[in-house]
C-alpha positions as CSV (number, residue, x, y, z in Angstrom):
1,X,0.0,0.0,0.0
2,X,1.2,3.4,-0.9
3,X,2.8,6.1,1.9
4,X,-0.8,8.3,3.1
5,X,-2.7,8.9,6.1
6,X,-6.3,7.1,7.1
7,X,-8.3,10.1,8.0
8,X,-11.2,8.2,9.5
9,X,-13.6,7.8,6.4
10,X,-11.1,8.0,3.8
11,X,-7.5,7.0,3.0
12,X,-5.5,10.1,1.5
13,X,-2.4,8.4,-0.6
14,X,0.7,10.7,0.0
15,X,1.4,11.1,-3.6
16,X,-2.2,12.7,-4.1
17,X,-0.5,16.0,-2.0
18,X,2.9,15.7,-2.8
19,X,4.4,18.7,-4.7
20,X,7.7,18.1,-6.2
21,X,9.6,20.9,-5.8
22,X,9.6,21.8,-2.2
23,X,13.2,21.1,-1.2
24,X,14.8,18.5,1.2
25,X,15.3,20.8,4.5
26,X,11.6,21.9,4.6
27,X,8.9,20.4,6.6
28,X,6.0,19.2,4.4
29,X,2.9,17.0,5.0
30,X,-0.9,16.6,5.4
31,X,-2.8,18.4,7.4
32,X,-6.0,20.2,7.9
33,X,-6.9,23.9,7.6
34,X,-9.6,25.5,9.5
35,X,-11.4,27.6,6.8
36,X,-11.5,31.8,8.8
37,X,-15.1,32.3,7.3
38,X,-17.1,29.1,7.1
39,X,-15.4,27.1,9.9
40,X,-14.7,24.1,7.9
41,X,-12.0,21.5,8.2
42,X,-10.8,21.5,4.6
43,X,-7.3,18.8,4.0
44,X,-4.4,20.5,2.8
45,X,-0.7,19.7,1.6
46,X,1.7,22.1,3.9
47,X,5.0,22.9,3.9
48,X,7.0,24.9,6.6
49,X,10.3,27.1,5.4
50,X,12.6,29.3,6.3
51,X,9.9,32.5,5.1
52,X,7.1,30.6,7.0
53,X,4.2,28.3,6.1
54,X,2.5,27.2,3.1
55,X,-1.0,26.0,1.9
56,X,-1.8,24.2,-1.3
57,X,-4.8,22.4,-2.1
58,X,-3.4,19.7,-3.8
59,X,-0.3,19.6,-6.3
60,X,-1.3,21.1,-9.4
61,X,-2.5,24.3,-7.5
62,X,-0.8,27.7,-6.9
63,X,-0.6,28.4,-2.8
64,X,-3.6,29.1,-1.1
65,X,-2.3,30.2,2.5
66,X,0.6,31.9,3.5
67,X,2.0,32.4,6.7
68,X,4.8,34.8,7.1
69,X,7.8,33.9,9.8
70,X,7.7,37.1,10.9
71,X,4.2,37.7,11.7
72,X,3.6,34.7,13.9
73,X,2.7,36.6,17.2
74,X,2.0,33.2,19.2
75,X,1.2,29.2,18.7
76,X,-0.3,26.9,21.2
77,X,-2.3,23.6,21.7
78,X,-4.1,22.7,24.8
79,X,-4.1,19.3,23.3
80,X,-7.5,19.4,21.9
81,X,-8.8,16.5,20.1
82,X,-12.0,17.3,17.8
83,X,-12.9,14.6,14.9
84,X,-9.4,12.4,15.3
85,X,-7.1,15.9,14.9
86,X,-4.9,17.6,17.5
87,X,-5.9,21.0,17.2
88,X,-3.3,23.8,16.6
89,X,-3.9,27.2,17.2
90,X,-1.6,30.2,15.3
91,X,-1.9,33.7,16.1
92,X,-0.8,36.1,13.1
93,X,-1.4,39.4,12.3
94,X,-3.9,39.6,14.3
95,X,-6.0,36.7,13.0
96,X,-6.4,33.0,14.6
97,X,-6.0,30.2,12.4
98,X,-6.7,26.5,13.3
99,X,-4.6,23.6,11.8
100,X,-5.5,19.7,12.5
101,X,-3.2,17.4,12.3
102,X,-4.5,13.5,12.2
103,X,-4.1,11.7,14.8
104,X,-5.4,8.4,13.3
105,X,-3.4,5.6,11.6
106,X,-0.7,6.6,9.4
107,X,0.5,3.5,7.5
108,X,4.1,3.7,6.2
């Protein structure tokens, strides 16, 4: 079975988020992205670099979320669990912005 993460209902193969180019030295993966208007858990590919973090919606789209380094005023978890996700809070430039990251099987 292909590298990918069981999110509960459905199994997300690794390659269906992987982009490419995002060198070695950066932190990359699967996660979920707590939309800032309709509250919805929406799965993303991110990547974490030296300028800050990265959205994409899947690999054949342009960045959908940025995150600059410099902006990142605070970032916490009070190790909430909600729908098999620890949730991650980050406060930037004076917004809040919820990340999930599964906490169900990942099959290597």
């Amino acid at each position: 079975m292909e590298r990918g993460c069981d999110l509960g209902n459905s199994y997300v193969p690794e390659s269906k988020f992987k982009i490419s180019n995002i060198p070695n030295n950066y932190i990359s993966g699967i996660i979920y992205k707590k939309s800032q208007y309709l509250a919805k858990w929406e799965l993303r590919y991110m990547v974490i670099g030296p300028g800050g973090l990265l959205s994409f919606k899947d690999e054949n789209s342009k960045e959908s979320f940025r995150i600059a380094k410099d902006t990142v005023n605070e970032m916490w978890t009070r190790f909430e669990v909600k729908d098999k996700m620890l949730v991650l809070k980050v406060l930037h430039a004076g917004r809040k912005t919820e990340f999930g990251i599964p906490i169900t099987d990942y099959t290597v």
